[in-house]
N, C-alpha and C positions, 0 to 999 in steps of 0.2 A: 559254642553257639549252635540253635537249633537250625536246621534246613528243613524249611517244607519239603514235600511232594511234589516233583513235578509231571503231570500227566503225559499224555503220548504227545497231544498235540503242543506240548511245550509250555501250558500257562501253565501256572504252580494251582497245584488242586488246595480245595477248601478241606480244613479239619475239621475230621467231625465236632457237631455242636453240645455233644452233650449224651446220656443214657437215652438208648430208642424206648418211644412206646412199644406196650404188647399188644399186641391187635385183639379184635373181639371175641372170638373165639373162645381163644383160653382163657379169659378174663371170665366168663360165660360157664365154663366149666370150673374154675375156682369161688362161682358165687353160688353155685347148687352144691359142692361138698360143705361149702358155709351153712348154707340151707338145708344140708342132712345133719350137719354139726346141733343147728338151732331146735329143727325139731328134735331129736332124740335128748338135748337138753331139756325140752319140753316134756315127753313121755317122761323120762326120769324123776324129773319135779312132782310131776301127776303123782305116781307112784309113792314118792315121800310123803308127798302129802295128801296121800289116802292113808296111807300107813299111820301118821300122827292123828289123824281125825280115828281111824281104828283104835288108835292107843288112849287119846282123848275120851273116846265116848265107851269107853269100858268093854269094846268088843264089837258094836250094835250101832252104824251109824243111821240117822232116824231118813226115812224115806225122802224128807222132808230135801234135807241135804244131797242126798244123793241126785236129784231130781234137777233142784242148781244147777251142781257139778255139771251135769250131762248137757247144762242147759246153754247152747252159743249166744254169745251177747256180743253187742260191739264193744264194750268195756275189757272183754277178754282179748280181742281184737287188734283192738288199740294197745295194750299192753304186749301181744306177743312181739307188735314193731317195733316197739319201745325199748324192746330186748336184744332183740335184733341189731336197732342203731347202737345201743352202747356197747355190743359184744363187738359190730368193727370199730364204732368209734377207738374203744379202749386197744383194740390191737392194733390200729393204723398208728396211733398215738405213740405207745408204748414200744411195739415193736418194728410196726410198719409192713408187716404179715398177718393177715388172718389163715387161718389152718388149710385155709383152699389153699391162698396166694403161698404159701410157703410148702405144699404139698409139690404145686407147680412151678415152684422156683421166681416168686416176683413179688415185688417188693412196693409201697407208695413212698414216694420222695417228692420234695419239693424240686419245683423247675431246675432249680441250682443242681440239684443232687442231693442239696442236704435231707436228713433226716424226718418223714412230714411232720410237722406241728399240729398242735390239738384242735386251734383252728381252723384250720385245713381240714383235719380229721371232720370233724362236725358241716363245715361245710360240702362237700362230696357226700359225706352219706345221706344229708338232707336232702342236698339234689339228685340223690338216686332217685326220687320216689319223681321225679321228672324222668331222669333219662329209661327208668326202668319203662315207663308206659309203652303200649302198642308192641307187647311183648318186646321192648329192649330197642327198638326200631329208632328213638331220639335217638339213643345214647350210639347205635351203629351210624347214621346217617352224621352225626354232629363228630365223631371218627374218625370218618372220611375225609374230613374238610379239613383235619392236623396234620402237620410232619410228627407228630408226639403222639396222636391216639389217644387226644384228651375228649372224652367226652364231657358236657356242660359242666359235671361236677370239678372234673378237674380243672378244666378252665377256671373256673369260677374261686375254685380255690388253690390257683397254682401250683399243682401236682401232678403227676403222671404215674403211671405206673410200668415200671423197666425189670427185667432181668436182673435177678441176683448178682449175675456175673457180671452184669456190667459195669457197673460199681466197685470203687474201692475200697477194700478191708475196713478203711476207715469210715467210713461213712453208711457201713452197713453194722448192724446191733447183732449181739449174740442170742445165742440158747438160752442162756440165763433169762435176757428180758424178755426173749418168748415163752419160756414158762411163766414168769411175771405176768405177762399178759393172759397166758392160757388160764389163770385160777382165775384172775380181777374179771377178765371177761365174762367167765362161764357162772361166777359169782351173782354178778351184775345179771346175765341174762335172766338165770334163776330165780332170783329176787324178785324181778317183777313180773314173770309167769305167776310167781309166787303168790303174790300182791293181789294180781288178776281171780286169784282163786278162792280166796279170801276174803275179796269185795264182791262173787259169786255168793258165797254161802251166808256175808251178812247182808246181802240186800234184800 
């Protein structure tokens, strides 16, 4: 038979309810290594694919193209998010670390504990593009007002995001699915920088 805790003052203490939120900070520093992760997936693609247009056009790509390339559009724009959302969608998914959160030891799970789900995954990352505004200022003020440290996303889609360690073995996924993750991700984001680049030189 288990026995509670009982405090100084004699009533029996409350057990804890579950994995604590991470607070904003380091949450904050795990979404700019994501964002170093994203553009250099970025540069790299570039590079490819000057490389193939070099091999394509016989040595001599025509000024024409080049000019594009160089050229910002908001179709290129709209695509680098796009990149973006599916490289965490597919890691929160899959492993439930993107390369920040797992550099920093934290994890997204569902309220329970469980493992996040895909729609969860999709929903939080949608609602970043809410809490991210007024440089991140929703997402810390909406925070504040958790015992969990859920900002809107996680609200909204019953997640938090906790310590590795808090968690048990079980309920936390290996190496294995985070390399799973790391190619589908980095796959997925490429692809549609890719795409972006592509719909540059045929427009």
């Amino acid at each position: 038979m288990s026995i509670m805790p009982i405090s100084l003052s004699g009533e029996y203490a409350a057990e804890p309810a579950g994995p604590q939120g991470v607070s904003f900070w380091p949450r904050v520093g795990a979404r700019l290594i994501d964002t170093v992760v994203h553009v250099l997936v970025g540069f790299l693609t570039g590079m490819l694919f000057t490389i193939m247009l070099v091999v394509a056009s016989g040595g001599h790509i025509p000024r024409l193209v080049l000019l594009k390339l160089h050229h910002r559009s908001l179709t290129g724009f709209l695509f680098a998010i796009l990149g973006a959302l599916a490289y965490n969608v597919i890691f929160t998914t899959v492993h439930g670390s993107t390369v920040g959160k797992r550099v920093l030891s934290m994890v997204v799970v569902q309220e329970d504990g469980t493992p996040c789900r895909f729609k969860g995954a999709v929903i939080r990352e949608l609602a970043y593009f809410v809490d991210a505004l007024f440089f991140g200022l929703i997402a810390y003020v909406a925070m504040q007002g958790t015992d969990e440290q859920q900002r809107h996303g996680d609200q909204w889609a019953h997640t938090l995001v906790c310590k590795r360690n808090a968690l048990t073995p079980d309920k936390l996924r290996g190496g294995s699915r985070f390399a799973l993750a790391l190619v589908f991700a980095l796959i997925a984001d490429s692809a549609l920088i890719m795409t972006s680049l592509l719909l540059k030189i045929a427009g």
